[in-house]
N, C-alpha and C positions, 0 to 999 in steps of 0.2 A: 607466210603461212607457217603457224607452229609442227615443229615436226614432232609426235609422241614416241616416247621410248615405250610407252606401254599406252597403245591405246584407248582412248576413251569412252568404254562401253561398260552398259550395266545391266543385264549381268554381263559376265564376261562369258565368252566363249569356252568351248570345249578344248580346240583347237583351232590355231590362226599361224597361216605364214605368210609373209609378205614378199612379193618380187620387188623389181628396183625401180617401176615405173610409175606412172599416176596417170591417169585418165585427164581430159582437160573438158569443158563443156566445149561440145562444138566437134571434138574429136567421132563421136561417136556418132551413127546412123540412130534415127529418132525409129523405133519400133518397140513394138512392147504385145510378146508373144507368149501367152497364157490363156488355160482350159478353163482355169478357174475366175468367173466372174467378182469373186472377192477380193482375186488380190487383184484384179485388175482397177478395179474402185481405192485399192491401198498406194497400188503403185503410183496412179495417177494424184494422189495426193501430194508425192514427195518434188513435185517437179522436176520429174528426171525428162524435161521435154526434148534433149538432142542425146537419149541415150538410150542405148539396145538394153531391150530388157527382155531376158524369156526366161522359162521354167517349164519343168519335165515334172510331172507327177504321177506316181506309179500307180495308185489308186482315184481315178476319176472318179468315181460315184461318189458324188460330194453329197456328205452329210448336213441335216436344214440345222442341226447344231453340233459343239462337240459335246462329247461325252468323256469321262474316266479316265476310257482306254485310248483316246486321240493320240496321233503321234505329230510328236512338232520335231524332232528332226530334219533336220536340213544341211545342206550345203551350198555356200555362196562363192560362188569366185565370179571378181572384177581382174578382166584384164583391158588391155589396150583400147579391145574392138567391143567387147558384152560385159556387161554385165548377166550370170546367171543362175541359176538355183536348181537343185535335185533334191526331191523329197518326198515319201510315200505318200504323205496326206498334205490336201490342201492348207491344214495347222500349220505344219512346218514350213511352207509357203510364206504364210503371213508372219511366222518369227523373223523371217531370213530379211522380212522388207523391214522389221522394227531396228534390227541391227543395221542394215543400209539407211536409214535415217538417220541412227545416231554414227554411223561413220560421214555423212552427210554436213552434220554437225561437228565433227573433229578435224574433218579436212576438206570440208566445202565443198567448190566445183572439181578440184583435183583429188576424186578420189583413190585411195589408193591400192596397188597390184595386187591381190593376197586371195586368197582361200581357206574359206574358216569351213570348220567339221564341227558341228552345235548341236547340242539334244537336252533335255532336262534331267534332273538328278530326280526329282518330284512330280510324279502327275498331279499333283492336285498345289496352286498354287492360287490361294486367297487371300481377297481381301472382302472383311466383313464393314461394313455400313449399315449402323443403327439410325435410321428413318423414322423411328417412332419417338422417340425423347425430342426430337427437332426435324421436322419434316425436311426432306431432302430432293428438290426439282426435277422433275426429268432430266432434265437438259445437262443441269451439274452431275448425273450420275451416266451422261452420254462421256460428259468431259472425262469422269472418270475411269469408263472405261478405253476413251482413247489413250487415256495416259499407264494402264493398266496392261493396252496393245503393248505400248513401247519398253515396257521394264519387262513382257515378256509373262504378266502375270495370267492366270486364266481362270478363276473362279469368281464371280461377286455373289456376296453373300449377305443376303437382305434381311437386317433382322426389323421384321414389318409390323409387329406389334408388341407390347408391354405395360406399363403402367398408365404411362403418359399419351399413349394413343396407338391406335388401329389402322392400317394405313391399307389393308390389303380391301381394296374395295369388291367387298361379297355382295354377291346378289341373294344369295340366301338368306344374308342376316343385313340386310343395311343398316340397321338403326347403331351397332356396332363400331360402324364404318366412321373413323375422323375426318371433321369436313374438308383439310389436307389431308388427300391420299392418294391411290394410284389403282385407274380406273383398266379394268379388263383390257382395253384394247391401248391403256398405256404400257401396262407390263406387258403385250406381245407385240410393243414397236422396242421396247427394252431389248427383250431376250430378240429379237430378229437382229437390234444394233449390234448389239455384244458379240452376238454368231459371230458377224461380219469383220469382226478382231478376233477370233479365235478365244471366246471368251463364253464361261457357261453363265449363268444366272442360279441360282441356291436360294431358294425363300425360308424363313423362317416367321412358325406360332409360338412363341414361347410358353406351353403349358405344364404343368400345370397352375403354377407362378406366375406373377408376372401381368396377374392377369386382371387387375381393377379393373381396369377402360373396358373391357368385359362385364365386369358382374354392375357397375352403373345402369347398364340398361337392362342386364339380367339377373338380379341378384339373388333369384333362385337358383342359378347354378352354382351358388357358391355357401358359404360359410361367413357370417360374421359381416356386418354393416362394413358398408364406402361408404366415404365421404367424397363429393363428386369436386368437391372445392380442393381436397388433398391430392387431386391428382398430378396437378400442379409439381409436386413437390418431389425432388430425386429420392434415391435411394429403393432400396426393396421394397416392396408394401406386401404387409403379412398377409393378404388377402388369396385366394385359393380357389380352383374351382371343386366343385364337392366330386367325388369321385363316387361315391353310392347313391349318387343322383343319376336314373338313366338319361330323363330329358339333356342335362349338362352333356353327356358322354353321346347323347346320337349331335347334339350341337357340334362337338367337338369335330366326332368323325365327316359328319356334312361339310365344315368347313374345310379340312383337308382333302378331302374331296376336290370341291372346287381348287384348292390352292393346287391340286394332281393334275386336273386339265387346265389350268392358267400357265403353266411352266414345266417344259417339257423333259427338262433335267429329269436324271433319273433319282436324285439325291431333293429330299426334303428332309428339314432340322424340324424337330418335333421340341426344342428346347430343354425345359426339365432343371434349370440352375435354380439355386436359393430361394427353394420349399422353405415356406415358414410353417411347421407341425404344428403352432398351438392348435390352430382349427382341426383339425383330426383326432390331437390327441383328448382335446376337452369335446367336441361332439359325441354325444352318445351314438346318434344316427349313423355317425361313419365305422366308430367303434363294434355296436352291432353287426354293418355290412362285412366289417374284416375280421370279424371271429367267424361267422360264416363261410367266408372262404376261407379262413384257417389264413388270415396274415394275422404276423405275430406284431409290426412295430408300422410306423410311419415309412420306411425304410419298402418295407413290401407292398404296403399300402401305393405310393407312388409308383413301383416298379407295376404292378396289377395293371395301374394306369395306362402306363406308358406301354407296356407291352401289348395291350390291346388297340391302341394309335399303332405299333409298328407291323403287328397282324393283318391292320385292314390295310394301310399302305402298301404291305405286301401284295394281297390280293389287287391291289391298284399298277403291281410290277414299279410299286416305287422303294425305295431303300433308304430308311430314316437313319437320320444322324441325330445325336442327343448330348448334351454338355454331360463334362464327367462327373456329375453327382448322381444322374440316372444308372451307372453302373452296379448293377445288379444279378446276385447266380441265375434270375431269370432272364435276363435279359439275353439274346439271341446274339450269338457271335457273328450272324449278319447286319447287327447295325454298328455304324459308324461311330466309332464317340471322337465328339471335340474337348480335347485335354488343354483346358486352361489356368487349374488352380497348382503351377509349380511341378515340379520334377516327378513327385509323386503319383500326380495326375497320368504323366504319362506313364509311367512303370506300371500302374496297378491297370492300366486301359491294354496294355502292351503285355505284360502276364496273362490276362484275363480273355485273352485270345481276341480282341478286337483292333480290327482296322481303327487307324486314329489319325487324326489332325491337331501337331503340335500349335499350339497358341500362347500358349504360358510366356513364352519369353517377349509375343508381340503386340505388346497393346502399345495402342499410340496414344491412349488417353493420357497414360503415365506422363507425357511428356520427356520422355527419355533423347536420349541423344541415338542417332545413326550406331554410331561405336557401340552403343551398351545390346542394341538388337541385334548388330553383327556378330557380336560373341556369340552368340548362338542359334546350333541350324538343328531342325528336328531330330536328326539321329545321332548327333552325339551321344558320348558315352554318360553314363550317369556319372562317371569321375570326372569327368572333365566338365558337367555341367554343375557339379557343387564345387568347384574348382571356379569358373568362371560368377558364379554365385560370391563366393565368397569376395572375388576383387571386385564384384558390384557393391557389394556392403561398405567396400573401405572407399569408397569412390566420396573426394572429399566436396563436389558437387552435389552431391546424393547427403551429406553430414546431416543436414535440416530436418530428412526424414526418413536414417538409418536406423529406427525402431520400428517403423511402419513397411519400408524394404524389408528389414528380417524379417516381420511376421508374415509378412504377403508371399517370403518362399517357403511356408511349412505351413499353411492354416490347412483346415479341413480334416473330415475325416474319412477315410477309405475303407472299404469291404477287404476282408482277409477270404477271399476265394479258391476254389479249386483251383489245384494248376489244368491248364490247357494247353495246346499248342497255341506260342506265342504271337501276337499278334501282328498287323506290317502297318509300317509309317507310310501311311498315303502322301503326306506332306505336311502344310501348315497353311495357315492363316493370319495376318496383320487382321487386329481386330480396330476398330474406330469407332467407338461407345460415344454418343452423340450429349451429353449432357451439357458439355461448354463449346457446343461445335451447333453455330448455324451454318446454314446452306453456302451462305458467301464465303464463310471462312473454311470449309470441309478438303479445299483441295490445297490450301498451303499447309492445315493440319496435319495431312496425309502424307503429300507427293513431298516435302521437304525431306524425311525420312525414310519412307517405303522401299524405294528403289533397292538400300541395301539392304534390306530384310529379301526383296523378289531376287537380290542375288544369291541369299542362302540357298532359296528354295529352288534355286536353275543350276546352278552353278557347283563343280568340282571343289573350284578355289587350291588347288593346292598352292604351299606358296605364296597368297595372295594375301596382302597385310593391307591393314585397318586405315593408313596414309593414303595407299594408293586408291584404296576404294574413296575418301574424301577426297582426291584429285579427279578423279571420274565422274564421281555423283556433281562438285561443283560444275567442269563442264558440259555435263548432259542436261542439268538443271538451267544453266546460262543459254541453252541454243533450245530449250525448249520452243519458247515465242517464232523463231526460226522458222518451224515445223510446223506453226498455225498452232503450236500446244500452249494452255494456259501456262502462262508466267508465273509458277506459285512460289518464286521467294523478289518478286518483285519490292525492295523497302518502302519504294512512296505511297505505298499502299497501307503505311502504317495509323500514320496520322497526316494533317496535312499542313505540320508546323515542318519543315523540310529542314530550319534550322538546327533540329536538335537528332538531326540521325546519326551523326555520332552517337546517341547516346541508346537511339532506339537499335542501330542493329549488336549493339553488346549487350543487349538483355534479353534474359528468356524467361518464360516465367518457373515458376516452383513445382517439385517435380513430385509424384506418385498423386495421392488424393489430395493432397495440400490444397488444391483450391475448392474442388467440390466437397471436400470435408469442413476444410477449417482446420488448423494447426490444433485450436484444442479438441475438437473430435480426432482426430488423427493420433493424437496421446494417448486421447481416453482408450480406442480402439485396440491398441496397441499393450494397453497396460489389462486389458480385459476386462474395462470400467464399462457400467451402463453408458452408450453416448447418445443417449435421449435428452439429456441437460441440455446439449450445445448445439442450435441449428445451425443449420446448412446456411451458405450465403447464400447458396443459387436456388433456384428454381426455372421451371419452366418458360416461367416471364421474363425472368432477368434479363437484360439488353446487356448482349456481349459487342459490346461497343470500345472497350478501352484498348487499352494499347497491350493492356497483356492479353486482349485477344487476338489482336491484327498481329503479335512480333511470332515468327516462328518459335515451335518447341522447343527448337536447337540452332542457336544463331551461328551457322556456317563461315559468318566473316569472323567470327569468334574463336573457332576453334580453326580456321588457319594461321590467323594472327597467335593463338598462341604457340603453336609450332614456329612460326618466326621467329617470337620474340627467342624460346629457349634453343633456336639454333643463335642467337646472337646475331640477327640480322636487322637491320635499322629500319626501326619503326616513327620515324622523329613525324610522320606524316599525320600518324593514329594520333601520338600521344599532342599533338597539338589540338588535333580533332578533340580530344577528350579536356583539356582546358577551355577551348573553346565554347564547346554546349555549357558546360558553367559558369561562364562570362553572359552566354545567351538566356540563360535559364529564365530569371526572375522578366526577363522582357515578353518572353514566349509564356509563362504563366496568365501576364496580363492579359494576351490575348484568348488564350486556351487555357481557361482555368480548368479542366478535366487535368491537365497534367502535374498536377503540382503535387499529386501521389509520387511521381519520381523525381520528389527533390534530395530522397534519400539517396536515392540511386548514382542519381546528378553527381551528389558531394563525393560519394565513392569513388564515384567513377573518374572525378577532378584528381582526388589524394592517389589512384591507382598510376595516375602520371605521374603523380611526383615520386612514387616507388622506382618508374620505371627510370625516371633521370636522378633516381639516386638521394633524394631529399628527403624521403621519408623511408622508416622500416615498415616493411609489408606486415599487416595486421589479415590473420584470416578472418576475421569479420567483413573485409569489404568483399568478398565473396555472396555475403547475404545471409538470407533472404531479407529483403528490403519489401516490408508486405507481402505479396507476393509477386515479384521479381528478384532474379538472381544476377546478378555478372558473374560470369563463368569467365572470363579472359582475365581474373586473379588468378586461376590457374595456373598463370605461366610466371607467377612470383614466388608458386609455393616451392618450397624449397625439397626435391627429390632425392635426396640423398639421408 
C-alpha cells in the first residue's frame, strides 16, 4: 500500500490530522447510523459493508433541495472502531462521504486514523453545461452530477437554449421545443438526483440573443429574417428578439414562468450575452418604442429588457442572474451577474455593487491545461490576476494562439457607473460551451480538468502548489472506475488502433478558438478584420469522431512525463514508445486511414526522441501545431534558462 506524504484529495481539506493507525476491512462492526436518508443512499454506495458509520446532524429538517445559504461543513474522523461525521446540515453530510471515497481511493480497505475540519471558501460552486449547441442525455448529466458529488462541486448550470436549439420542453410554447430535449418530469427526476448530491440545478434562456431557434417558428417576435438551414452553424447569430413587441415580451415572461415552477432553485440566468444592435439600431419600430421611453442607445434599449424579466421573476420570489454585458445603472443590485469576459468583467460587476460569479478564467472549451485554470481563484487581487495573465500570454504551449489569448483578456466594453457599495464574489463557474463536445465525449471534456478549478472554489490552498495538485487529480482520476465513477481519461477510448498510443496519449489538441474558428478566422479576429471571409470547419453536423476529439484537452501522461524528463530521470521506456509508433505508423494507416492526419505529429514526435537521446537539437517547431494537434511534452526540451 502506497503511503501519501500528502494526501490524495481534491479539493483538499481545510484541515486534516492523522493518527498512527489504519482501520482494516473486517476490523470494524458493519452499521451505518444516519437521520439522513440521502446519505444513507451515499454511504451505501461506497461499500463500506463491515464498517461503522454514523453522523450527528444539528439541523434535521432536511431541505427537498439546497439552496445558496446550505452549509456543507463537516467533520470526519476515522478511528479504529467508526468511522464519523458532525455537521449542521445534511450538505455537509454528503461532502464528508465524497472525501471518504476519495480516501477510499488513496488507501483502500486500510483507511486511515485522521480527523479532517472541511468547509467551503465559495458557496456557489459551478459547473455550467451547454445542452443546446449538442444535446446532452439525462443520464450523462446524472454521471455528471455524481462526479460533480465527488470534487465537492454544487451548482449545475443548464444553458437550455440558443441558436442551435431549445431544449427546455414548454408546454406553453411546444412548437419551440427541439425534438432532443428535456421533458417536465425529466428536469424534476434531475433536480430530485442532484438534491441527493448536495447539488442545485440553475436553468438558463438566453435572451435577448441567442435566440434564432426561437424566431424560426416565431418570427414575429423578432427583427430581421432566419434562415432555418443557418441554424446549423456556430458562432453568434445577429438575430434578436424585438423588444417593442408586447406579444414577444408576454412570450418571454410565460416561458420563465414555466422554467420558475420546473426548477425549484431560487436562481434563474435570464442570459443577455452578445446582442447584435444592428436590428434595433436600423428598426425604426424599436427606435420609435425607445424614444418613447426616453432610451437613449441599444445599451438601455436591452437593459429596459432585461429589467422587466428580472421584475416579474421577482414577483415569482426568483432571483435572475445575467452575463456581464446586461450590466447596467438600471439594473438592480439584486441580480446576479456572471462575469466572463476577463478581469474587467469582474471589477466593473464588483464596483457596481453586484453579487457575481467569476467565469472568466474557466472555460473548458479553450482546452486549456489543469495548471492554467488553477492560477486562478475568483477573489484574487486584480494584480495578481494581470500578473498571472501575463505568464499565460508567454506560455510557449499557448505561442500558436498568443494574439488571440491577448485579445480575449481585454475585449469588450464596460459601463463607467456610479460608485456603489461594493459588491461579494458568490464564487465561480467552470463553463463547457458545447460546440465540439458531443454527449459521449462531455465527461472526459470536463472531469479531465475540473476537479482543479472545484479546488479553487472549496479550497484555502495555502501553500498548496500546482505539482501536488497534478499528483492528486492523477490519482483521484485513476480510482475513479473504483467508485462505480465514469473512467474519463480512459486511453483506449481513443481510437481503436491500440498500437499507436504512444502517440495518442502525447497529443492534445490546439488550444483557445483554434479549432472552432480556424487559425485564419482566429488572425483575422484578432487583428480586428471582418472574419466573414473564412468559415468555420464545424458545425452542428460535424461528426466529432476523430481523435482530436476522443484525446483529452490536456494529456496528463504528458505533463508528468515532462516533469520527469526535466528532473533528469529515465524515460528510456517513453522514448522507445515514441520510435516505436513511427515504425508502426504507415502499417496502422493501412488499416485506419482517418489517421493519417497525424503523420505530422508521428514524425515529431519520432525526431522528439532522438532530442531526448541526444541526436538531434531541439527545434520549437515540434511543439506544433501540427493541424490541429499539439505535443506539448516538447516542453520538457525547451530550454528555461
Amino acid at each position: 500500500m502506497q503511503i501519501y506524504s500528502i494526501p490524495p484529495l481534491i479539493p483538499f481539506p481545510k484541515d486534516i490530522a492523522f493518527g498512527d493507525n489504519r482501520t482494516h476491512k473486517g476490523d470494524l462492526g458493519q452499521e451505518l447510523d444516519c437521520s439522513s436518508n440521502r446519505v444513507r443512499r451515499a454511504v451505501s454506495r461506497l461499500d463500506l459493508e463491515d464498517c461503522s458509520f454514523s453522523c450527528v446532524i444539528d439541523n434535521e429538517e432536511f431541505d427537498s433541495v439546497p439552496n445558496l445559504e446550505s452549509n456543507y461543513e463537516y467533520v470526519l474522523s476515522i478511528n479504529e472502531k467508526r468511522i464519523s461525521v458532525i455537521a449542521k446540515e445534511e450538505w455537509g453530510v454528503l461532502a464528508a462521504v465524497s472525501t471518504l471515497a476519495q480516501l477510499r481511493v488513496g488507501f483502500g480497505d486500510r483507511l486511515p486514523e485522521c480527523e479532517i475540519i472541511d468547509g467551503p471558501k465559495h458557496p456557489w460552486r459551478g459547473l455550467l453545461v451547454d445542452v443546446a449547441r449538442h444535446f446532452i442525455k439525462l443520464s450523462t448529466l446524472y454521471q455528471c452530477c455524481d462526479l460533480m458529488h465527488h470534487f465537492k462541486m454544487n451548482v449545475l448550470h443548464l444553458h437550455m437554449s440558443d441558436d442551435q436549439g431549445f431544449r427546455f420542453g414548454s408546454e406553453q410554447y411546444p412548437e419551440l421545443v427541439s425534438s432532443d430535449h428535456y421533458s417536465l418530469d425529466e428536469i424534476s427526476q434531475l433536480v430530485s438526483y442532484a438534491a441527493d448530491l448536495g447539488i442545485r440545478v440553475v436553468p438558463e434562456l438566453d435572451v435577448p440573443g441567442h435566440t434564432s431557434s426561437w424566431l424560426v417558428q416565431h418570427p414575429e417576435w423578432g427583427l430581421g429574417a432566419v434562415n432555418e438551414n443557418e441554424l446549423i452553424e456556430f458562432g453568434s447569430h445577429p438575430a434578436c428578439l424585438d423588444p417593442s413587441n408586447p406579444n414577444a415580451m408576454k412570450a418571454v415572461l410565460t416561458l420563465f414562468e414555466e422554467i420558475a415552477q420546473a426548477f425549484p432553485d431560487e436562481y434563474i440566468h435570464v442570459g443577455g450575452d452578445e446582442v447584435d444592435p444592428d436590428y434595433w439600431e436600423n428598426s425604426s419600430r424599436v427606435q420609435d418604442w425607445a424614444a418613447e421611453h426616453q432610451l437613449k442607445n441599444v445599451r438601455d434599449i436591452q437593459a429596459h429588457f432585461t429589467v422587466e424579466i428580472c421584475q416579474h421573476l421577482s414577483e415569482l420570489n426568483k432571483r435572475p442572474i445575467v452575463w456581464d454585458e446586461a450590466i447596467h445603472e438600471t439594473l438592480p443590485t439584486s441580480v446576479v451577474v456572471q462575469a466572463w469576459r476577463g478581469l474587467r468583467a469582474r471589477e466593473t460587476s464588483i464596483a457596481s455593487g453586484y453579487p457575481t460569479i467569476v467565469s472568466a478564467p474557466f472555460y473548458l472549451d479553450l482546452h486549456y491545461s489543469a495548471a492554467v485554470h488553477y492560477a486562478y481563484s475568483p477573489q484574487m487581487s486584480s494584480q495578481e490576476w494581470q500578473r498571472v495573465d501575463e505568464q499565460i500570454r508567454d506560455e510557449p504551449v499557448l505561442a500558436h494562439v498568443a494574439d488571440g489569448v491577448r485579445w480575449h483578456q481585454d475585449f469588450g466594453e464596460f459601463p463607467d457607473l456610479p460608485a456603489r457599495k461594493e459588491g461579494v464574489i458568490l464564487g465561480g463557474e467552470a463553463c463547457m460551451w458545447s460546440e465540439l463536445v458531443s454527449d459521449e465525449l462531455l465527461l472526459t471534456r470536463v472531469w479531465t480538468r475540473t476537479p482543479a478549478i472545484a479546488e479553487r472554489l472549496w479550497s484555502e490552498l495555502d501553500g498548496m502548489g500546482v505539482d501536488g495538485m497534478y499528483d492528486r487529480l492523477c490519482v483521484c482520476l485513476k480510482g475513479l472506475p473504483k467508485l462505480g465513477l465514469p473512467d474519463v481519461s480512459d486511453v483506449y477510448k481513443i481510437h481503436p488502433c491500440s498500437e499507436l498510443i504512444p502517440l495518442f496519449e502525447m497529443l492534445e489538441p490546439v488550444k483557445w478558438y483554434a479549432r472552432v474558428l480556424s487559425m485564419e478566422r482566429v488572425q483575422a479576429r484578432t487583428d480586428g478584420r471582418d472574419e466573414s471571409s473564412y468559415s468555420r470547419p464545424y458545425n452542428q453536423h460535424s461528426p466529432l469522431n476523430r481523435v482530436v476529439d476522443r484525446i483529452p484537452p490536456e494529456s496528463l501522461v504528458a505533463t508528468r512525463l515532462i516533469r520527469r524528463i526535466k528532473r533528469g530521470e529515465d524515460v528510456a521506456h517513453w522514448i522507445q514508445g515514441w520510435q516505436n509508433q513511427r515504425t508502426l505508423f504507415d502499417e496502422c494507416v493501412n488499416r485506419y486511414p482517418d489517421l493519417a492526419e497525424l503523420r505530422p505529429a508521428s514524425e515529431a514526435l519520432a525526431k522528439l526522441a532522438d532530442v531526448a537521446l541526444g541526436l538531434e537539437v531541439f527545434d520549437s517547431n515540434l511543439l506544433g501545431p501540427f493541424g490541429e494537434y499539439l505535443l506539448p511534452v516538447a516542453m520538457a526540451f525547451v530550454d528555461d534558462t
